[in-house]
C-alpha positions as CSV (number, residue, x, y, z in Angstrom):
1,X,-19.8,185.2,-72.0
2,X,-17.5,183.7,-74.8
3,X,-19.4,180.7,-77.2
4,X,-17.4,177.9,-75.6
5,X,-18.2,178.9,-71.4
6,X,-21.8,179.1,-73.1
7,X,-21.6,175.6,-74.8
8,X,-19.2,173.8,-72.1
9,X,-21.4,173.1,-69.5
10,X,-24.6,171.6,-71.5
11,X,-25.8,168.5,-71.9
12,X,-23.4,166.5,-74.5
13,X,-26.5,163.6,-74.9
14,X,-25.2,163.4,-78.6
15,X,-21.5,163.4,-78.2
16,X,-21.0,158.9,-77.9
17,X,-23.4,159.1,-81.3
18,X,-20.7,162.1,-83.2
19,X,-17.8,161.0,-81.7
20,X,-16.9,159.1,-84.6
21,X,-17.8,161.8,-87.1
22,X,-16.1,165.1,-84.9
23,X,-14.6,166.9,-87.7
24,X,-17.0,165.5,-90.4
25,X,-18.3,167.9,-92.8
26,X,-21.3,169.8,-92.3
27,X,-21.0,169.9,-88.4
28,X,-21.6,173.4,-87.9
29,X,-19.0,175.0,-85.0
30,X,-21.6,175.3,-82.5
31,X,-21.8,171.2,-82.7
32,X,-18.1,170.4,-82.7
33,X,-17.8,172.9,-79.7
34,X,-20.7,170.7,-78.0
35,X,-19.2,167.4,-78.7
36,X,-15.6,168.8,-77.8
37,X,-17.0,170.3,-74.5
38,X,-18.8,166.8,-73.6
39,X,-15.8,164.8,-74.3
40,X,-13.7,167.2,-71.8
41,X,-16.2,167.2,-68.6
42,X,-16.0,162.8,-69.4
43,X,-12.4,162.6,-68.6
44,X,-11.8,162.3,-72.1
45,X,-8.9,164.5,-72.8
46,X,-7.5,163.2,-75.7
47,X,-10.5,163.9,-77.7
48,X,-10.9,167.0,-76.4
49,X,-7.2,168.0,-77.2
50,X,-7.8,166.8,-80.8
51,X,-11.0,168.4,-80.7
52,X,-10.0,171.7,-79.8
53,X,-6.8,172.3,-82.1
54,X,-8.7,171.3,-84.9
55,X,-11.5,174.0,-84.5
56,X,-8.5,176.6,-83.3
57,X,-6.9,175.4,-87.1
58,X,-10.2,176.1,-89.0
59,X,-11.4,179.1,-86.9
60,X,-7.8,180.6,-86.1
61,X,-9.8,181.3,-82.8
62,X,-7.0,181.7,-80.1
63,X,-9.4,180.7,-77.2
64,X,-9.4,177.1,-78.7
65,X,-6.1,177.3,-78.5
66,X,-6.3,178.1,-75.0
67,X,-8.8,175.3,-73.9
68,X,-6.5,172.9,-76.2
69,X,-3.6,174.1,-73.5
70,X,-6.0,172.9,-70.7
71,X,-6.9,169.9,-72.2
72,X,-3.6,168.9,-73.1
73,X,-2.6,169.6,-69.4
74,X,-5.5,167.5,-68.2
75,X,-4.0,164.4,-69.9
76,X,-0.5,164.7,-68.8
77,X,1.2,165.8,-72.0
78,X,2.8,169.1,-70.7
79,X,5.1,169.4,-73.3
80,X,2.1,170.5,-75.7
81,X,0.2,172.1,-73.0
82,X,2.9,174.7,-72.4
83,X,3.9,175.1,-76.2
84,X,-0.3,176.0,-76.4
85,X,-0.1,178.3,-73.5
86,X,3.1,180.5,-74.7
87,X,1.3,180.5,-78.3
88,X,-2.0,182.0,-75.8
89,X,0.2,184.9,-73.8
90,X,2.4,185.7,-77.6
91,X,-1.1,186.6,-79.0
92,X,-3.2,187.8,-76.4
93,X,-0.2,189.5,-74.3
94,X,-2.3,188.3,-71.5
95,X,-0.2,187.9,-68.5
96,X,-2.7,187.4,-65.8
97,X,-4.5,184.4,-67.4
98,X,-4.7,182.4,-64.4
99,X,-4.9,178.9,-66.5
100,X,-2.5,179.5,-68.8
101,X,0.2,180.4,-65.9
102,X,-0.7,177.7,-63.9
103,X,0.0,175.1,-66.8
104,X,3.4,177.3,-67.4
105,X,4.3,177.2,-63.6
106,X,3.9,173.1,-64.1
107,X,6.7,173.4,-67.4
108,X,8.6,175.3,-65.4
109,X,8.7,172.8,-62.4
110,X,9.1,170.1,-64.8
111,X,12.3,171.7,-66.4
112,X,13.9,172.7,-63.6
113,X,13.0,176.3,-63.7
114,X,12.2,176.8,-59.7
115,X,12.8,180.7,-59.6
116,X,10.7,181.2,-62.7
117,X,8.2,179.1,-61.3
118,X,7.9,180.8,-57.9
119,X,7.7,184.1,-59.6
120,X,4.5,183.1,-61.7
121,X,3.0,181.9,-58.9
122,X,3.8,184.8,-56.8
123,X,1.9,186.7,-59.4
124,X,-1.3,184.3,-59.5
125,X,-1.4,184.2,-55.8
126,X,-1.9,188.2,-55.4
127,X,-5.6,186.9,-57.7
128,X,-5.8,183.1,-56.5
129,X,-5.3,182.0,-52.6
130,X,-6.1,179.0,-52.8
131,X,-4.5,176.0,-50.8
132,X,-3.4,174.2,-53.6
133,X,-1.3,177.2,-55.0
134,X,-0.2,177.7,-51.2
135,X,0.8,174.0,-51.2
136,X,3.1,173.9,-54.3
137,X,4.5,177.6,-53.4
138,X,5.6,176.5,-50.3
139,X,6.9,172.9,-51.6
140,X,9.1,175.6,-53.9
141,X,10.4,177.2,-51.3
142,X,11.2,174.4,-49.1
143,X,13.0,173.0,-52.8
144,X,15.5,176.4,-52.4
145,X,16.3,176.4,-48.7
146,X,13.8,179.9,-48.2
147,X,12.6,178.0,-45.1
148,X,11.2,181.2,-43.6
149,X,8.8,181.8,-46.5
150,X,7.5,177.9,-47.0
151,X,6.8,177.7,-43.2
152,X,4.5,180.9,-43.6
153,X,2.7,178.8,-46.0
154,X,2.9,175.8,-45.0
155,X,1.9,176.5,-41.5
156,X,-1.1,178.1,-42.7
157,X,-2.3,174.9,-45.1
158,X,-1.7,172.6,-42.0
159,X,-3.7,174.6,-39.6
160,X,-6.1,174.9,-41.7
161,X,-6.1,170.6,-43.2
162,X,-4.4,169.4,-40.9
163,X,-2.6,167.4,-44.0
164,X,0.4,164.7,-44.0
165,X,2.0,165.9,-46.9
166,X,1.8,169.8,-45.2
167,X,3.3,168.2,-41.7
168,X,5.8,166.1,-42.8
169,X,7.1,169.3,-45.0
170,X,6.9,171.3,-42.0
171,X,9.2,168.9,-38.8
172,X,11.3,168.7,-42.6
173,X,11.9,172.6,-41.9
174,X,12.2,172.0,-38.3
175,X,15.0,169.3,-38.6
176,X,16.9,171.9,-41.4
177,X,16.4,174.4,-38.8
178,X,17.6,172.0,-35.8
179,X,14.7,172.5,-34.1
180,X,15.0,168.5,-33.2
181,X,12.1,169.5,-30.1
182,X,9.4,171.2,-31.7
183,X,9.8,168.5,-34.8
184,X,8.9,165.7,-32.2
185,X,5.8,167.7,-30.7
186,X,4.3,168.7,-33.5
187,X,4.5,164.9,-34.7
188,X,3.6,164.2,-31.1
189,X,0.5,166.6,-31.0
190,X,-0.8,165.5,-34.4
191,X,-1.1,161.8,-34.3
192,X,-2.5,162.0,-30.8
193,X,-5.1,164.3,-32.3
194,X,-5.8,163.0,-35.6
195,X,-4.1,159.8,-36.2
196,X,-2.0,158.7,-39.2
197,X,-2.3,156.4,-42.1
198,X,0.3,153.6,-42.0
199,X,3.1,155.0,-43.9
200,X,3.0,158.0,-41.8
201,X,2.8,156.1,-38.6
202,X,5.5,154.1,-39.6
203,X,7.8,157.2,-40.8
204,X,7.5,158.4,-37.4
205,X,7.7,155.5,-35.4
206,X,11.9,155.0,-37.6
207,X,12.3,158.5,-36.8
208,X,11.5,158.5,-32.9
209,X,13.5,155.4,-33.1
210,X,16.8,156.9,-34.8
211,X,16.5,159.8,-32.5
212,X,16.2,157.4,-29.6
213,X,12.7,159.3,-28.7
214,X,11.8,155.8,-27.1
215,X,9.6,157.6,-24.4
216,X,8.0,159.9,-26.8
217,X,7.5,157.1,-29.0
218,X,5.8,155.2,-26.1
219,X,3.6,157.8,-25.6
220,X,2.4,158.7,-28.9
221,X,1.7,154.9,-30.0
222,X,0.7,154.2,-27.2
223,X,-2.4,156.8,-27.0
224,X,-2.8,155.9,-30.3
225,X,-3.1,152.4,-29.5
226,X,-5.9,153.1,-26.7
227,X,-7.6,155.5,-29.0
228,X,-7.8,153.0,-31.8
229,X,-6.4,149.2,-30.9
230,X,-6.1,148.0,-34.7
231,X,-3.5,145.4,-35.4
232,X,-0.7,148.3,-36.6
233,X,-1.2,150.2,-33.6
234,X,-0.5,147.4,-31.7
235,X,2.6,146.6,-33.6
236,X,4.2,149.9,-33.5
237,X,3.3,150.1,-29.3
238,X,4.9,146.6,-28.9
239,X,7.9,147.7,-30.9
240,X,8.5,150.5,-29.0
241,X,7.9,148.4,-25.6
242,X,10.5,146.0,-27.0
243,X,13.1,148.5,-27.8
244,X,12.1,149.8,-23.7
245,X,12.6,146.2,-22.6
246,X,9.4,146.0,-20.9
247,X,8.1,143.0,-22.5
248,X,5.3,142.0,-19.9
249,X,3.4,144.7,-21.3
250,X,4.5,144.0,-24.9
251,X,3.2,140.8,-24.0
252,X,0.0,141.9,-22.9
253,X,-1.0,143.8,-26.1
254,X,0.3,140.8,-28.2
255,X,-1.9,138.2,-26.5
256,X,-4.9,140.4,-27.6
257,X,-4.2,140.1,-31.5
258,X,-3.6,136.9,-33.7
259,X,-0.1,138.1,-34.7
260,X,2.8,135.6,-36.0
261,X,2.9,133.5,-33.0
262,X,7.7,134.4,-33.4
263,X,6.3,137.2,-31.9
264,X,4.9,135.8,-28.5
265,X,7.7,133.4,-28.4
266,X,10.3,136.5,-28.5
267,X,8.6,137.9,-26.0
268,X,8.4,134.4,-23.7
269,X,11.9,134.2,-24.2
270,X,13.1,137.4,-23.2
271,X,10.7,137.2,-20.1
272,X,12.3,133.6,-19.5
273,X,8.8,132.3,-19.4
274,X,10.4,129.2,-20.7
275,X,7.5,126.9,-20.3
276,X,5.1,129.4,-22.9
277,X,8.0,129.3,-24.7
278,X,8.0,125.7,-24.8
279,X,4.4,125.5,-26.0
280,X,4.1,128.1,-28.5
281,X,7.2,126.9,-30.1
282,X,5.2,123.6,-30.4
283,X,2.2,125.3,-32.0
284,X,4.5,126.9,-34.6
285,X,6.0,123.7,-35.3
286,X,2.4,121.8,-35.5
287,X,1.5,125.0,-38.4
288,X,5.0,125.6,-39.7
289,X,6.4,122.1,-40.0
290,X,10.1,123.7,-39.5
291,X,12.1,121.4,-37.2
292,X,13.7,124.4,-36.2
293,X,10.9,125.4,-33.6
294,X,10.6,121.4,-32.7
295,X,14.2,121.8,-31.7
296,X,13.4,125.2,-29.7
297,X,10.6,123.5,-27.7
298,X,13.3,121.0,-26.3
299,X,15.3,123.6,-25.3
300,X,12.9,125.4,-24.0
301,X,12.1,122.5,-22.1
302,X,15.1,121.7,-20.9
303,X,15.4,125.1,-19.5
304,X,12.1,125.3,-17.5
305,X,12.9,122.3,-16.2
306,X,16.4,122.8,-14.8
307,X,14.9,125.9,-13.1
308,X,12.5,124.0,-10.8
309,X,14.9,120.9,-10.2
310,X,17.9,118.5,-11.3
311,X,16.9,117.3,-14.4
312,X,16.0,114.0,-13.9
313,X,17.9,111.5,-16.7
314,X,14.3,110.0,-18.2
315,X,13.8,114.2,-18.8
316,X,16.7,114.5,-20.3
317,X,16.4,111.5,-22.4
318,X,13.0,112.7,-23.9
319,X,14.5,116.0,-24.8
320,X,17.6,114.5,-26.5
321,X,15.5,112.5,-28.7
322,X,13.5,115.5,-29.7
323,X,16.1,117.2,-30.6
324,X,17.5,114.4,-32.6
325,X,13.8,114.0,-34.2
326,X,14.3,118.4,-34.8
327,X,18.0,117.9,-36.5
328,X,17.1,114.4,-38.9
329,X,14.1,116.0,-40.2
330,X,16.2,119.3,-40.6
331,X,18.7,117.2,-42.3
332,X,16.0,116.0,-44.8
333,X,15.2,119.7,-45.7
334,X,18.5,120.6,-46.0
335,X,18.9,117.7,-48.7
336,X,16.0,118.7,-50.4
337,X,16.6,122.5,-51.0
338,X,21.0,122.0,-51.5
339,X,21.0,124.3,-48.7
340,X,24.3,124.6,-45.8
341,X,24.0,124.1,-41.9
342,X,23.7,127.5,-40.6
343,X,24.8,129.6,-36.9
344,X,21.3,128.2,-35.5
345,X,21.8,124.7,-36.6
346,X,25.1,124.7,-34.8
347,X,23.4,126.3,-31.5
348,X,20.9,122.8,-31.9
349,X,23.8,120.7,-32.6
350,X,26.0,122.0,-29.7
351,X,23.1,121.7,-27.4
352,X,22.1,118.1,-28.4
353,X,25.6,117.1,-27.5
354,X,26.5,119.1,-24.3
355,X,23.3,117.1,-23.3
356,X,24.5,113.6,-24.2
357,X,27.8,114.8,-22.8
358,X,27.3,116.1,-19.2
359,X,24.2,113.9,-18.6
360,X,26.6,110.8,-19.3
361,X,23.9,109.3,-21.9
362,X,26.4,108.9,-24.7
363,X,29.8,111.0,-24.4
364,X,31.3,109.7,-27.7
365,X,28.0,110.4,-29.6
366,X,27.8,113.8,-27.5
367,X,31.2,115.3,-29.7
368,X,30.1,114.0,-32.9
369,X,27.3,116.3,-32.4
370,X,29.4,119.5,-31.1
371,X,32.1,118.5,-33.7
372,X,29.5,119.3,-35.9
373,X,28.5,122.6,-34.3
374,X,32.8,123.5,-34.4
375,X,32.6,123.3,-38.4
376,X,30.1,125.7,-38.9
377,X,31.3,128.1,-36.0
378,X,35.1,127.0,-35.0
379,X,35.9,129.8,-32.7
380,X,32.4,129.5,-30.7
381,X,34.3,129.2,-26.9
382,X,30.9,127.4,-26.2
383,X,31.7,125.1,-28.4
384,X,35.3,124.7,-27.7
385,X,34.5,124.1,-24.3
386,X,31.6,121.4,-24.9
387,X,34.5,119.4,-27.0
388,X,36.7,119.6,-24.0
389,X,34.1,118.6,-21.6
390,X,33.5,116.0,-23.6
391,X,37.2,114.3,-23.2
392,X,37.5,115.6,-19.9
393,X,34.3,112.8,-19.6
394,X,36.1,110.4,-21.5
395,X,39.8,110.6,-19.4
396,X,41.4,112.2,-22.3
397,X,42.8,115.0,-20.2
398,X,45.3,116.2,-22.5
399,X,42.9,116.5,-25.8
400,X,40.7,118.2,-23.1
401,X,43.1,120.8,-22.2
402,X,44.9,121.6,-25.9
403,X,41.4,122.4,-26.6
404,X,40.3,124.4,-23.4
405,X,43.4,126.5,-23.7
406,X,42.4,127.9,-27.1
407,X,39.8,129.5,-24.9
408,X,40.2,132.9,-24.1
409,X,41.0,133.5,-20.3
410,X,38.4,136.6,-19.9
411,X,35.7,134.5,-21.8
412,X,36.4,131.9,-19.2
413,X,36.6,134.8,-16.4
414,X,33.2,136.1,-17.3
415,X,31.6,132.4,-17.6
416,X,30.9,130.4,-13.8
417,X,30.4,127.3,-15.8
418,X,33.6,127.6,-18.0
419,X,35.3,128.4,-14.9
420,X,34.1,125.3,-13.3
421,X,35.3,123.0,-16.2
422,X,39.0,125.2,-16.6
423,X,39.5,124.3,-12.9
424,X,37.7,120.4,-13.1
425,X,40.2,120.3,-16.8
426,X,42.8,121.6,-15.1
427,X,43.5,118.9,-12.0
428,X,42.9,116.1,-15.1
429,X,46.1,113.6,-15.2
């Protein structure tokens, strides 16, 4: 065995006292080999680099140069590491240095020299099968299209570690190949049998998604989520439930976990379960202080309500002025932060005033409000046709119908209640 595999691997008790002093005179070889060898196995590369060349300068030794490569490699700077390695192979003609081609393979990735790289490590593997080298061989091949040859590899590392980086590489062969099927199950099959970190589980989850694997996707997250019912399990399964439209059990998981309470009002909403709507959009006003969800919980309201019975006008009266509190205080914001009215203002506005209009609380105050709504979205045919209700209240039958015929006839087709009001609009004199 050479000095330095001798002197590497003792004890390097004296190497924080020498540190300072490395290539002072009088340190004999045998100590600056020591000190050098300590400063390596601490993760200090730099000194070990330094160390190295400067007892290959005064021993001409070409095995320092050699461990110089390595160190050099350890600490990132490939540059010298290969320049060190070449010098190794021009001197030694050693070609089977395991070491030295392994820092050469790295130059050779990092330059852009794939085919030379695969043919060094072609030659290191028939010595070395390790799983690394089978991991960066098949990366190589995957890299130039030789799909045949990474999946042998690559198949062989997942089997055998069941990695992420390995899988992902091989359903990336299977969608090259269009093998669209046996991509999905083998995602399938692994993260029902050994889970996935988060980027991972959120990789497949777009990727089920674009593919429009929505069953699939139901089935993997959701064994997932029964296996382990953390908070991003439960996330990805009521995603997927909400794509599937079956929000009572989206519903179900999200009632379990303190998520953002938008969530469970989405989920209300969709269901029509107006009156939990109602409530949690309270509670988010109450922690949020945005008049927006003030103004939801009147509507909200307002539509639980009218499902029941005829809303009664002392109901109607406490929602308007709700959703007059919801639009000053909105107001207020808005003059604070310099920002515009936007498309869910006007839905508040529009609402406030189809209220005070077909209620008969306050007709004239009614289209000031929806007036409002119209500038920020003038060709709403909601909109439009609040405005005309609201002079068809007043007895202003021909401002009614200019309006209302700006409207177009399949909107009005496809709407009972604009229907109602082109034929109420219509018989105005």
């Amino acid at each position: 065995m050479n000095k330095i595999a001798c002197l590497r691997w003792r004890n390097g008790a004296l190497a924080a006292v020498l540190g300072s002093v490395l290539f002072a005179h009088g340190l004999t070889e045998d100590q600056q080999i020591l000190i050098t060898s300590d400063a390596f196995h601490r993760g200090d590369f730099a000194t070990a680099k330094q160390g190295y060349l400067q007892l290959y300068k005064e021993t001409n030794n070409i095995l320092y140069a050699k461990e110089a490569a390595i160190s050099a490699a350890s600490l990132g700077d490939l540059s010298t590491a290969v320049k060190l390695a070449m010098l190794y192979k021009k001197i030694t003609k050693d070609n089977k240095d395991i070491s030295i081609n392994k820092i050469l393979v790295d130059g050779y990735i990092q330059t852009g020299q794939t085919d030379k790289a695969i043919a060094l490590l072609e030659d290191i593997r028939r010595e070395d099968k390790s799983l690394t080298l089978d991991s960066v061989l098949g990366s190589l091949y995957l890299s130039q299209k030789r799909y045949d040859k990474a999946f042998s590899l690559l198949n062989k590392l997942y089997n055998q570690t069941h990695s992420e980086d390995s899988l992902e590489k091989l359903v990336t062969i299977y969608f090259m190949q269009n093998s669209r099927q046996e991509a999905v199950g083998l995602l399938s099959s692994h993260l029902k049998n050994y889970g996935c970190s988060p980027d991972l589980c959120q990789r497949v989850y777009n990727t089920l998604v674009q593919l429009n694997e929505l069953q699939q996707a139901k089935d993997i997250f959701g064994t997932l989520y029964e296996k382990e019912p953390i908070v991003q399990n439960a996330q990805l399964y009521i995603s997927i439930l909400i794509a599937l439209k079956e929000f009572d059990k989206a519903q179900d998981v999200a009632e379990r976990y303190p998520f953002d309470r938008r969530l469970l009002l989405d989920l209300y909403t969709a269901q029509k379960k107006f009156a939990l709507a109602a409530k949690q959009a309270n509670l988010i006003y109450r922690e949020k202080k945005d008049p927006s969800f003030l103004a939801l919980e009147a509507i909200y309201t307002y539509e639980e309500l009218n499902t029941t019975h005829p809303l009664r006008k002392y109901e109607v009266i406490r929602i308007v002025k709700k959703l007059e509190r919801a639009i000053k205080e909105r107001a207020q914001n808005l003059a604070r932060t310099k920002e515009a009215l936007n498309v869910q203002d006007a839905f508040f506005y529009n609402f406030l005033g189809y209220s005070l209009i077909d209620h008969d609380l306050d007709v004239k105050k009614g289209i000031t409000y929806v007036k409002t709504a119209l500038k920020i979205e003038p060709d709403s045919v909601f909109y439009m046709d609040s405005l005309a209700w609201g002079y068809y209240k007043l007895g202003k039958c021909i401002q009614a119908q200019e309006i209302f015929a700006k409207i177009d006839s399949t909107a009005i087709r496809s709407q009972p209640e604009l229907q109602a009001h082109a034929n109420s609009i219509a018989k105005c004199h």
